[in-house]
N, C-alpha and C positions, 0 to 999 in steps of 0.2 A: 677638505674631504669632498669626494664626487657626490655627483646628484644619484646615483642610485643608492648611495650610505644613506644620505639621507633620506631618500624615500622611505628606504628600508626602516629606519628609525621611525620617521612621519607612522607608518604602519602596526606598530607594535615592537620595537623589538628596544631591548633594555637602553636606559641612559648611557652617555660615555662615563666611563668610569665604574659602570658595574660589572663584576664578573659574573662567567655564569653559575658557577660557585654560589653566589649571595644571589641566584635568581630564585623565582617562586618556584621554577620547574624544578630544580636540583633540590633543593629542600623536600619539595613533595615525594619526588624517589627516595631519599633518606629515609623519610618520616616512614614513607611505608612499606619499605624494606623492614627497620626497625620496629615498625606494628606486629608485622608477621611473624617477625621472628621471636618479642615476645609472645604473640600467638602460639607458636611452638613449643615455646618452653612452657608453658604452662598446658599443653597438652604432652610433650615433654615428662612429664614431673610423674602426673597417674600411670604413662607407659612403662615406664623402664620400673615401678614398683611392681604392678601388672606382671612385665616379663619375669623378674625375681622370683615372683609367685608361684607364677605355672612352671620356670626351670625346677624349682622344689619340689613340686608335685609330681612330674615329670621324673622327679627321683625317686619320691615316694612310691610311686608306682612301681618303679624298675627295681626295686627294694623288695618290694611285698611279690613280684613274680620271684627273686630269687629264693624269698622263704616255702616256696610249694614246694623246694625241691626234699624240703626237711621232711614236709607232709607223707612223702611217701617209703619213708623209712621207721621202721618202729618204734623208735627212741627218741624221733626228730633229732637225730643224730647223723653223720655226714664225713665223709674222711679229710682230712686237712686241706689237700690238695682241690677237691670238690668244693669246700668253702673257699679256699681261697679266688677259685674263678669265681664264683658266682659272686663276689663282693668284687669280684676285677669288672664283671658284666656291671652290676649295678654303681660300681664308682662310690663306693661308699667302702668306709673303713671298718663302720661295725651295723647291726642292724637287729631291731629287737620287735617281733608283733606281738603284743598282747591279743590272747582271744580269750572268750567267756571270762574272764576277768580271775582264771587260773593258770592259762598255761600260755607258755613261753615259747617262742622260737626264736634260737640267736645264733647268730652267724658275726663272727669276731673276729679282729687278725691278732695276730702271736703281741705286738707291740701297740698297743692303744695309746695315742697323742692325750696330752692334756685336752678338753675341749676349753676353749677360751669364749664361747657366747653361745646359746640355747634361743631357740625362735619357735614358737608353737602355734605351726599356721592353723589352729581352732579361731587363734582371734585372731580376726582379718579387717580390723577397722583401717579404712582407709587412712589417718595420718598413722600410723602403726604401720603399716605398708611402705608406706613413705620412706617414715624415717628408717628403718628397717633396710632399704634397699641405699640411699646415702651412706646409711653407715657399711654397709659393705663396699659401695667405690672406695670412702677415705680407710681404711682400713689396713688395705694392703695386701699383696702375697702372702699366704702362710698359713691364713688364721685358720681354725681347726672348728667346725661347729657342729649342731646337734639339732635337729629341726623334727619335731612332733608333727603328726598330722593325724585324719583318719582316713583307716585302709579304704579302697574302691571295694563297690558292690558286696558291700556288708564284709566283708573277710577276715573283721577282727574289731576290737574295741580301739585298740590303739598302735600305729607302728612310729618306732622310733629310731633314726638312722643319726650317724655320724659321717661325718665327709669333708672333705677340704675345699675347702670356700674358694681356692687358688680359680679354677675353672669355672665358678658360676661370676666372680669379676670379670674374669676377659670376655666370657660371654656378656654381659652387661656391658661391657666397654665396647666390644663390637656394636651392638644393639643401639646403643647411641651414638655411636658416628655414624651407622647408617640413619641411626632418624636422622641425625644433624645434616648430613648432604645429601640427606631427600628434604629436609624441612628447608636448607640453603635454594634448592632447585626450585622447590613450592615457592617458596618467598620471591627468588629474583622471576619466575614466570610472569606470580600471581602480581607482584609490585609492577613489574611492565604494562599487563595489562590494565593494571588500576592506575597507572601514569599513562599511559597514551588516551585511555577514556578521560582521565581528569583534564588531561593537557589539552584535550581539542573542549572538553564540553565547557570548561574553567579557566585555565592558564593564558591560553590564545585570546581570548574575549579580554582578558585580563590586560594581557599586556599590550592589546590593540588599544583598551580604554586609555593604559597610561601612558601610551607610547602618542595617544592623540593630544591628551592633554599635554604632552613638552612642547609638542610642534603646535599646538594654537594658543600655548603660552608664548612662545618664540613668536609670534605676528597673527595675535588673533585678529586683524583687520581683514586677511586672507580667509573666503568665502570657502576657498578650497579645502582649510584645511581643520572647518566645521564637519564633526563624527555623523557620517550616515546610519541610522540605528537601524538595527537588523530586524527580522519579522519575529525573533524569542519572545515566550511568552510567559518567561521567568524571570529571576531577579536580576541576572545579566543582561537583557530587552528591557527591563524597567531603566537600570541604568542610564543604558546608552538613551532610551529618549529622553530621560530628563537630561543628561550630558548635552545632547542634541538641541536641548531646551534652553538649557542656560547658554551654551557657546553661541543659540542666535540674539540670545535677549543682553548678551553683553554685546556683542559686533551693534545690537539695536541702540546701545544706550552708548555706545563710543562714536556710530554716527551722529546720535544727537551732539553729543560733546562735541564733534566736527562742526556740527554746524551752527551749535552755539558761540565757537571758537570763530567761525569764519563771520558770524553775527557780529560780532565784538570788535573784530577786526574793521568792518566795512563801516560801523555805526562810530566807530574812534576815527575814521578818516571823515565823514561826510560832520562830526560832532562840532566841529570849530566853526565850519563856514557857516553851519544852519543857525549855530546861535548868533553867525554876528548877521545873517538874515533877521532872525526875529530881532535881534536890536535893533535895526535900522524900523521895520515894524512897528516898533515900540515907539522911537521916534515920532515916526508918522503919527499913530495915532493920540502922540499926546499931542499936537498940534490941532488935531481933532476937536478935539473938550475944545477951543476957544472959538470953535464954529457956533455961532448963533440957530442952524439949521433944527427945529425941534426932532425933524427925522433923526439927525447926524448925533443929538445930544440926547436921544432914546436909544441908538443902538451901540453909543460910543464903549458905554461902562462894560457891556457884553465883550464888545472887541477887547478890548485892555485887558479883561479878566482870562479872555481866551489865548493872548498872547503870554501874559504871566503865568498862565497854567502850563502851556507850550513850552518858554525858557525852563521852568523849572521841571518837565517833563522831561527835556532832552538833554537837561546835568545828571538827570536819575537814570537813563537807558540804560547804560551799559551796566548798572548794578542787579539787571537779571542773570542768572546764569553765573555771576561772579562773586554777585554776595546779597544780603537779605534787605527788602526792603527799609525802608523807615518805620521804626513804631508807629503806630498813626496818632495822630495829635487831634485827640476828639477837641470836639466842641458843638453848641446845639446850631441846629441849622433847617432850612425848613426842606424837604423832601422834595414836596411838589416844585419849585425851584430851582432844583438841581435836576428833574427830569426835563424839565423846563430847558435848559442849558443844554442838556445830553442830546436833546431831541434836535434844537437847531445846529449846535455840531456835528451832529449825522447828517446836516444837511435835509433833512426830512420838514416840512410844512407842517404851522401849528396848527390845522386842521383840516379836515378833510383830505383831497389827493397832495402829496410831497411834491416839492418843486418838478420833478420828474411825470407830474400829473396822475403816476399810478397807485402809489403807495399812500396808505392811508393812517395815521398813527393818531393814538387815541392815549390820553393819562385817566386813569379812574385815582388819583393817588389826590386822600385829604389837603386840604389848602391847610388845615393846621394841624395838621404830621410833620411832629420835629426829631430829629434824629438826633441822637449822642455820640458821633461817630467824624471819624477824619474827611472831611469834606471832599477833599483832593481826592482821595482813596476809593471813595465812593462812587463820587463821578468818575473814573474812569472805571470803575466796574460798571456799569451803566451806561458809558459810549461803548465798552465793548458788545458785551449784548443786545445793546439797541443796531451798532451795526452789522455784526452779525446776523440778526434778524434781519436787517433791511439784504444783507447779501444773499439772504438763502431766498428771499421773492425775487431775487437776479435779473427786477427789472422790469418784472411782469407784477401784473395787478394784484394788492393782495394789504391786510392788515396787519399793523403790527400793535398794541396792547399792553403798557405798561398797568399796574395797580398794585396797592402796597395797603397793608393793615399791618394793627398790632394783635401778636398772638395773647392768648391766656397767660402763658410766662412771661409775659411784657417784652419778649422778641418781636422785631420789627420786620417783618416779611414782604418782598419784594418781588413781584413775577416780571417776568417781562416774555410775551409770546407772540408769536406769529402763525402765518395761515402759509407757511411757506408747504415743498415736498417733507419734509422731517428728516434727520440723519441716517446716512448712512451706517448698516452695523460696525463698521471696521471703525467709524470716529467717533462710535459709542463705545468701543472697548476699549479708547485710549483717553477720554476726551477732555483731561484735563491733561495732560501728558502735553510738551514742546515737542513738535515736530512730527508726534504721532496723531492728534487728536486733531486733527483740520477737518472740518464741515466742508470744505469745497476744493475742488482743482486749482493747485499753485496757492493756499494755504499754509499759514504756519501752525497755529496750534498755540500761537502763545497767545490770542488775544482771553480764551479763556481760562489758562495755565496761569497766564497774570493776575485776573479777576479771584480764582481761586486763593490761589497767596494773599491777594489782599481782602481777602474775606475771613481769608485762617489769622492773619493777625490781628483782627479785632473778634478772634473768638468763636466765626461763624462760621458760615459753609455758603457755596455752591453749590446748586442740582439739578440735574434736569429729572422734571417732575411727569413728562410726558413728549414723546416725539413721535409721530403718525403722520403719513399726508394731509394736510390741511392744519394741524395742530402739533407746534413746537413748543413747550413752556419752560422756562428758566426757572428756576426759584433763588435770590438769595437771603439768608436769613443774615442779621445781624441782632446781637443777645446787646438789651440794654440797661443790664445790671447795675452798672453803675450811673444810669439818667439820673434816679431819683437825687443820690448822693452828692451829684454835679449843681441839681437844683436846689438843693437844699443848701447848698454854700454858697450861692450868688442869691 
């Protein structure tokens, strides 16, 4: 298929395999063609009873002019011939007015028909109207009727004519085919216009939304082919920007996938050589421990401990992004100890300015605060955030603040803060988020995404408690519900 087909698709316009038949727009003309036209009929229905009505009265009338011609003769009497026009003028076979409730006027032909149905338009309730004109269509040619009324402008108590029904049906028969192709003409007008209003304000919107979603299903890595929402300010504009919303936040969450993909990728290639680096490491420094040196045999146990954290660190890498952690393996441990450890692995001086001379780190964290929690797990939550801290003072002068208590519910609460500038909005709306939540230029986002996970599997959380120029605070809490029960079994 050429690139304008598919533009044209990209655009709005039905899947392959849809006719236009099974489109929303041919439906919609059906439907309200079909509305209108039972519209019709049921305005329809009151008309043509309506027209029956007044064609009878219409008789009735032209009945009661022919009895005045009786009026003027003594007898109300009339010669055959004179009767017989004047029942020719009025279209009726026979005709009778009552007045004062004694005298008669009749006007007869030589041969009177059976009447086969009597209608006395005094009651004129509308389903009586109704059925009344029905039954005169199904009916047929022939029938012979008798229809009551009363005379115009007082002229009598009651007139009663007889007449053949043949002519008041074709009149109703006319009467409704003309509604019916004026009511056909109303309908296909009034349907057009209620289809091209619908088709542009509804239909078009419609099948741009779905015609976007094929084509950003078909490669939503393609930026082009994310829906630009229009300025509406109805539920077709609500639409398209949430459409607009989600087509970026999945393109956002499959670059991360990309880049977690290409993390995995680069971390499997460098993973063999780094471990058998730290092996060779590990060597060296067991040769170490047989140094006499009191220096060398004070910071040996540190080194070994940081190399066995390391091996075992970089057999776990690639388990972010592809599968979940390790349960953590609590055990008691003393706190200050392991800030201890975090802090010269950051590289940072145990007091006063860090080897870099500027930075200055401080532990307010009890010497007998012991933790219930995975050691490993911990300490790397805590080199993250301590180096994090040390990257946002980027080198320039500045403090950084660990301290730890226990809460009232015997949670173990952890800060660690800095005097650095404070975050950015944009890495505070994502900031536990890979790859979106980076605090700094050429950041990834995972050192605190990692911390998080491994705070949520022992129960607790991550937070930042405050970020401002001059003032950063971390918070991690860890819940030590199960301390007591661990000590109480050893």
């Amino acid at each position: 298929m050429d690139g304008g087909t598919d533009r044209k698709e990209k655009e709005g316009a039905l899947p392959r395999g849809a006719g236009y038949a099974r489109s929303l727009s041919a439906r919609l003309l059906v439907l309200t063609v079909l509305f209108i036209m039972i519209a019709e009929v049921l305005i329809f229905v009151p008309s043509i009873a309506n027209f029956r009505a007044t064609w009878l009265e219409q008789r009735l009338a032209r009945a009661q002019i022919a009895t005045l011609a009786l009026e003027a003769t003594p007898d109300n009497m009339v010669s055959r011939d004179l009767e017989r026009e004047l029942l020719r003028n009025a279209e009726a076979l026979a005709v009778v007015l009552h007045r004062n409730s004694a005298r008669r006027l009749v006007l007869s032909d030589d041969e009177m028909p059976e009447v086969e149905a009597t209608f006395d338009l005094r009651e004129r309730s509308a389903p009586m109207l109704i059925w009344d004109a029905f039954d005169a269509l199904a009916a047929g040619d022939g029938r012979i009727i008798r229809v009551i009324g009363e005379p115009l402008y007082m002229g009598g108590d009651i007139i009663d004519i007889v007449i053949e029904e043949t002519p008041l049906r074709a009149a109703m028969l006319r009467y409704g085919l003309n509604i019916f192709l004026l009511s056909l003409v109303i309908s296909i007008f009034t349907a057009a216009l209620v289809f091209l209003t619908l088709n542009r304000m509804f239909v078009r919107p419609l099948k741009r939304l779905t015609g976007n979603m094929v084509a950003f299903r078909e490669k939503p890595e393609d930026i082009g082919r994310v829906i630009t929402a229009s300025a509406r300010q109805d539920e077709i504009g609500i639409a398209e920007r949430e459409l607009e919303a989600m087509q970026r936040q999945i393109r956002s969450t499959l670059n991360q996938q990309a880049h977690l993909a290409g993390l995995g990728r680069a971390v499997s290639k460098i993973n063999h050589d780094l471990r058998n680096i730290l092996a060779s490491a590990q060597l060296i420094s067991d040769r170490l421990s047989s140094v006499s040196d009191p220096t060398v045999q004070r910071l040996a146990p540190r080194l070994f401990a940081s190399i066995d954290r390391a091996i075992d660190l970089c057999a776990k890498t690639l388990k972010f992004g592809r599968a979940e952690e390790d349960p953590p393996q609590r055990r008691f441990f003393s706190l200050a100890d392991l800030v201890e450890e975090a802090r010269s692995a950051a590289g940072l001086g145990a007091a006063g300015p860090g080897e870099d001379g500027s930075v200055r780190f401080s532990s307010e964290v009890p010497e007998g605060l012991r933790l219930y929690a995975d050691p490993d797990q911990v300490f790397r939550i805590l080199l993250n955030l301590v180096r994090n801290a040390a990257q946002a003072l980027d080198g320039g002068e500045g403090d950084i603040r660990v301290k730890a208590w226990t809460a009232a519910d015997g949670t173990a609460e952890i800060e660690i803060s800095d005097t650095g500038p404070g975050l950015a909005p944009r890495a505070r709306a994502h900031l536990f988020e890979a790859f979106s939540g980076a605090a700094r230029a050429g950041g990834t986002g995972l050192g605190l995404a990692i911390s998080a996970e491994l705070a949520g599997a022992h129960g607790g959380r991550v937070e930042l408690v405050e970020s401002r120029p001059g003032q950063t605070v971390f918070r991690v809490s860890l819940p030590q519900d199960q301390m007591d029960e661990a000590e109480a079994a050893q």
